[in-house]
Wavefront OBJ file of the C-alpha trace (Angstrom):
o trace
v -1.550 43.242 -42.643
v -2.307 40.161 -45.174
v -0.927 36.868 -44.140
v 0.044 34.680 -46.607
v -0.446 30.731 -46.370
v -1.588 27.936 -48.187
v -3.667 25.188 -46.111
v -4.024 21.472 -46.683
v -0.020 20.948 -48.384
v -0.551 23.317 -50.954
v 2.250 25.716 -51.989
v 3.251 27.895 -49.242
v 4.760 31.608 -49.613
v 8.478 31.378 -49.630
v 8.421 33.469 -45.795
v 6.463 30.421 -44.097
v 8.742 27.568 -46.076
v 11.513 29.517 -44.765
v 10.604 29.792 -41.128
v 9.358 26.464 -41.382
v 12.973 25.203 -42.441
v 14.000 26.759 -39.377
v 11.418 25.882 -37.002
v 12.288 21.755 -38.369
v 15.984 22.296 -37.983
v 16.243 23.842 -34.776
v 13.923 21.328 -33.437
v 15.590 18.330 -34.620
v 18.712 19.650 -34.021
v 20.878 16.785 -31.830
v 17.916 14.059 -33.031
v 18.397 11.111 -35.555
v 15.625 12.959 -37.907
v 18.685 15.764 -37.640
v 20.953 14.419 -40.578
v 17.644 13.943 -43.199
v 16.181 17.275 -42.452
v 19.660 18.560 -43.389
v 20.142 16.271 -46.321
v 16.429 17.871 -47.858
v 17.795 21.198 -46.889
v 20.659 20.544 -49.265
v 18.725 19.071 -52.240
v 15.796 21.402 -51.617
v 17.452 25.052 -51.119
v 22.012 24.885 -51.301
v 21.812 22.636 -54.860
v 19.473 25.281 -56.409
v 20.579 28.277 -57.348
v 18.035 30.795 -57.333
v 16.436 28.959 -54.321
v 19.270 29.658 -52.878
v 19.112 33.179 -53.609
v 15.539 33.909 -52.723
v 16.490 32.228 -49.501
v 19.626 34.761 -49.307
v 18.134 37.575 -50.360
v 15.206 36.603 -47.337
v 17.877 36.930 -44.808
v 19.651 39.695 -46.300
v 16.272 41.830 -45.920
v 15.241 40.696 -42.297
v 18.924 41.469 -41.278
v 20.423 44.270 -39.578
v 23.422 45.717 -41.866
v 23.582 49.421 -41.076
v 22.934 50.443 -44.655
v 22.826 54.119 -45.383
v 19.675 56.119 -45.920
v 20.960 57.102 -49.073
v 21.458 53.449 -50.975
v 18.458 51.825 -48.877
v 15.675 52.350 -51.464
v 17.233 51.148 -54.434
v 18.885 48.100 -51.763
v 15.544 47.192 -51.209
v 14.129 47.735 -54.797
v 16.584 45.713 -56.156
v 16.206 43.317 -54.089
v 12.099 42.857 -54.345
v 12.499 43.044 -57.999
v 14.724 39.934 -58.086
v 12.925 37.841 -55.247
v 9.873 38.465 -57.113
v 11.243 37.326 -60.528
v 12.988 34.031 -58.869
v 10.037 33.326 -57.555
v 7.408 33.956 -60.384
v 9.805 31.554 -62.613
v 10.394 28.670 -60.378
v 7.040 27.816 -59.132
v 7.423 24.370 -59.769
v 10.799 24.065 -57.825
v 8.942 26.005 -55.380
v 5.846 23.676 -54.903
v 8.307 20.881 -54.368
v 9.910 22.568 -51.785
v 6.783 23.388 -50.147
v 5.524 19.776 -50.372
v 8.876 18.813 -48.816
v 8.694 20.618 -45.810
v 4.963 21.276 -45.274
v 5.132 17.548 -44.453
v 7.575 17.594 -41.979
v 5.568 20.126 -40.496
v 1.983 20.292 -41.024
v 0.811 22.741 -38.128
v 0.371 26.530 -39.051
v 3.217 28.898 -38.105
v 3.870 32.364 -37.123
v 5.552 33.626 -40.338
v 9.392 35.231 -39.161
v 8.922 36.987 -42.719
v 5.296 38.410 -43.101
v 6.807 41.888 -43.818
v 9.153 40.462 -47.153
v 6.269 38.365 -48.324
v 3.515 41.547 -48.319
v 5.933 43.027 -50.962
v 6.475 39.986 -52.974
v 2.864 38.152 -52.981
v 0.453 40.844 -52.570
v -1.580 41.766 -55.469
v -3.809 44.353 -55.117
v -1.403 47.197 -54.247
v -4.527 49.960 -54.180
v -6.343 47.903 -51.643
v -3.424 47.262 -49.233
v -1.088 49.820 -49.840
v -0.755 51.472 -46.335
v -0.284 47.837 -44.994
v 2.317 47.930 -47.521
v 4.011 50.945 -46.789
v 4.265 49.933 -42.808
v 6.124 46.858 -43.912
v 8.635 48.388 -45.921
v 9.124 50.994 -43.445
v 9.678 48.123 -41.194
v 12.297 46.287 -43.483
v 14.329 49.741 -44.284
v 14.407 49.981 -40.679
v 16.519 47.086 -40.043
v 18.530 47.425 -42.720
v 19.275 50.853 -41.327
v 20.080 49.581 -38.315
v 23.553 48.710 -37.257
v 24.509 45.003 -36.758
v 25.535 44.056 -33.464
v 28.808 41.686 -33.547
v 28.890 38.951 -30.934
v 32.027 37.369 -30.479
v 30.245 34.071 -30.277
v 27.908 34.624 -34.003
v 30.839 34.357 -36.431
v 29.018 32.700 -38.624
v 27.224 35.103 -41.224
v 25.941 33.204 -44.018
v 22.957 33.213 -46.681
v 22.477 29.556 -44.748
v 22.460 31.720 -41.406
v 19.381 29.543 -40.060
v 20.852 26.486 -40.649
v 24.178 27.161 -39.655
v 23.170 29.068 -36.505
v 22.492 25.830 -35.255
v 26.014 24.024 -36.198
v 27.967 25.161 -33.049
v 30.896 23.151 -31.100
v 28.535 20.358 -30.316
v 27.418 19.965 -34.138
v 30.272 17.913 -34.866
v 28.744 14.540 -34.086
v 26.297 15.247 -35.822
v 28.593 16.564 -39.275
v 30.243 13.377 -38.625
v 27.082 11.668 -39.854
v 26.749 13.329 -43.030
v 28.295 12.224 -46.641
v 31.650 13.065 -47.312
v 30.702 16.035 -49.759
v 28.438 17.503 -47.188
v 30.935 17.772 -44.291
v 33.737 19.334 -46.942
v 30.891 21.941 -48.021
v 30.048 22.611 -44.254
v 33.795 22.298 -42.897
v 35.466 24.797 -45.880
v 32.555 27.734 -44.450
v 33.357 27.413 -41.372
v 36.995 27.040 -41.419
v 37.964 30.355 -43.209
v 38.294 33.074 -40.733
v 40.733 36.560 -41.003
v 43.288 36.281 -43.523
v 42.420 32.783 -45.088
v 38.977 34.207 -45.329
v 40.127 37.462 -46.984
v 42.519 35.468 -49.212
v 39.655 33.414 -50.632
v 36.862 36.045 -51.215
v 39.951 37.810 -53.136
v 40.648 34.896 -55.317
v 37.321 34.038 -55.480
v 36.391 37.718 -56.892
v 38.910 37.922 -59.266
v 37.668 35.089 -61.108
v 34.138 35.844 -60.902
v 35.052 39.534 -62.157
v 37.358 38.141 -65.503
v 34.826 35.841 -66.517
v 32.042 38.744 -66.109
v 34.566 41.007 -67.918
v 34.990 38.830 -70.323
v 31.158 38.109 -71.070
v 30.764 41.951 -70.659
v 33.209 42.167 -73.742
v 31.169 39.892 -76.167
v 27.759 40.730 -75.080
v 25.837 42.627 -77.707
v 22.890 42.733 -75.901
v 22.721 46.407 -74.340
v 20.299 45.160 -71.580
v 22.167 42.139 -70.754
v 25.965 44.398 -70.545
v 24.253 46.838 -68.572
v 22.935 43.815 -65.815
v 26.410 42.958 -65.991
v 28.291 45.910 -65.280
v 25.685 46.261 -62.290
v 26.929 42.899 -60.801
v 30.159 43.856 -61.414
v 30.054 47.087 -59.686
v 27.947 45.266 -56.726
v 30.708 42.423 -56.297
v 33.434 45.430 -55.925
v 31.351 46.883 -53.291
v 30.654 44.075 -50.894
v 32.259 43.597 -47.631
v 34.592 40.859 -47.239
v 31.872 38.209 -45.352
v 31.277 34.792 -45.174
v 28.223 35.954 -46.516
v 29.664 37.889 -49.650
v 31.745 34.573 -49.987
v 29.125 32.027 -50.155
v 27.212 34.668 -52.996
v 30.463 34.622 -55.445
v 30.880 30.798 -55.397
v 27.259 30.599 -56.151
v 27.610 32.810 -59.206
v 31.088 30.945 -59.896
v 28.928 28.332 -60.357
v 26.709 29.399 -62.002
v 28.884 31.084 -64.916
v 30.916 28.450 -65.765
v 27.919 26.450 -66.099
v 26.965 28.902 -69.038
l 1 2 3 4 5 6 7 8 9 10 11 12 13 14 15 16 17 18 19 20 21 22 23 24 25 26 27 28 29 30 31 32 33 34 35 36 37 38 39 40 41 42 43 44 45 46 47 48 49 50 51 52 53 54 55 56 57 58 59 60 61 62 63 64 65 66 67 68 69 70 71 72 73 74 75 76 77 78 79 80 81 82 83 84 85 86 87 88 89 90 91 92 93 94 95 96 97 98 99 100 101 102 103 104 105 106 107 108 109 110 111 112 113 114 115 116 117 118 119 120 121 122 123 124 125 126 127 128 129 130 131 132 133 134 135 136 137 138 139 140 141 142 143 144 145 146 147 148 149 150 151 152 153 154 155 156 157 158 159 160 161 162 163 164 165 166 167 168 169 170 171 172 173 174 175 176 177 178 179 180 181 182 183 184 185 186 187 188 189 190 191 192 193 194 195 196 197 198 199 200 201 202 203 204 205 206 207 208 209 210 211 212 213 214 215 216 217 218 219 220 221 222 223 224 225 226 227 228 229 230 231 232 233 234 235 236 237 238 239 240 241 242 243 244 245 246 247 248 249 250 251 252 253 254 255 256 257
């Protein structure tokens, strides 16, 4: 298979930032670099929006969920098709990112996400298409795979990596951070059963009225049809932390329109 990576602080593929985010988090996890690493996590990756994504989307596709056999194709079309256009029109953002965390960690690293970033970065398909095909077959296995609950992993969220880390003992550290960081962390982590439920509900309905609503005046034929696809995707998602965090993101993002 082709490995991706930049040497020498150049831009890295989006599979070795990610793993590298990990790696630096984990690591300084219960340190005083802790509260910084999690501060460039913030600026870098939750207060962009489509870095945000790609970095969802990345977990979503090395995750088990137990999709069907039937839907998995087009889950994982869809999917490489939008990775690859956040990523082909945010290289800038991108390169800062990289810069950001290739010097917190210089050393080469295994990349958790080789398999994603064959489908996004390579370009001669011809030449590497059964190294191609192996990996897909490898990502459409876990996705076909059923999720194992653990009573102690109730956290399931596009920040996964990051929050994996924030268990009982995190709170000293969460007491460190600004006051807008702890009420971002605190309202995720706070909402389980019912209050959960309650929220995603509210939550949808406003995202679906204001997508209704732009579905209404849109002329566009290509745009409507993009937008009755989101809407019919937000009706069909499981009631997650995950599926949460995704609708205030696009909240967000269309009231910002």
């Amino acid at each position: 298979m082709i490995d991706i990576y930049y040497k020498n602080n150049v831009m890295s593929s989006f599979g070795i930032i990610k793993t590298k985010i990990e790696n630096v988090l984990e690591k300084s996890y219960g340190k005083p670099e802790f509260k910084e690493n999690l501060k460039g996590f913030k600026k870098h990756i939750l207060k962009n929006k489509n870095l945000s994504e790609a970095y969802y989307l990345y977990d979503e596709l090395s995750s088990n969920k137990g999709l069907n056999e039937s839907i998995v194709d087009e889950y994982i079309s869809e999917s490489f098709d939008h990775l690859k256009d956040i990523i082909d029109n945010n290289t800038k953002k991108i390169e800062e990112l990289s810069e950001w965390i290739n010097d917190l960690l210089k050393e080469d690293i295994e990349n958790r996400y080789l398999d994603i970033d064959n489908q996004i970065y390579t370009k001669n398909v011809v030449r590497n298409l059964e190294s191609l095909l192996e990996s897909k077959l490898r990502i459409k296995k876990t996705l076909t795979t059923k999720k194992v609950v653990e009573e102690s992993k109730t956290m399931d969220l596009p920040i996964s990596s990051m929050l994996s880390i924030a268990n009982k003992t995190l709170n000293k550290e969460i007491q460190k951070l600004s006051e807008e960081d702890r009420k971002e962390l605190n309202f995720y982590t706070s909402l389980k059963g019912k209050n959960l439920s309650e929220e995603i509900e509210k939550t949808k309905e406003v995202v679906l009225n204001k997508l209704k609503t732009n579905l209404n005046e849109s002329t566009d034929s290509e745009l409507s049809e993009k937008i009755q696809k989101t809407i019919d995707k937000i009706n069909e998602s499981e009631k997650t932390l995950t599926s949460l965090y995704k609708l205030k993101q696009l909240e967000k993002g269309l009231w910002k329109r």
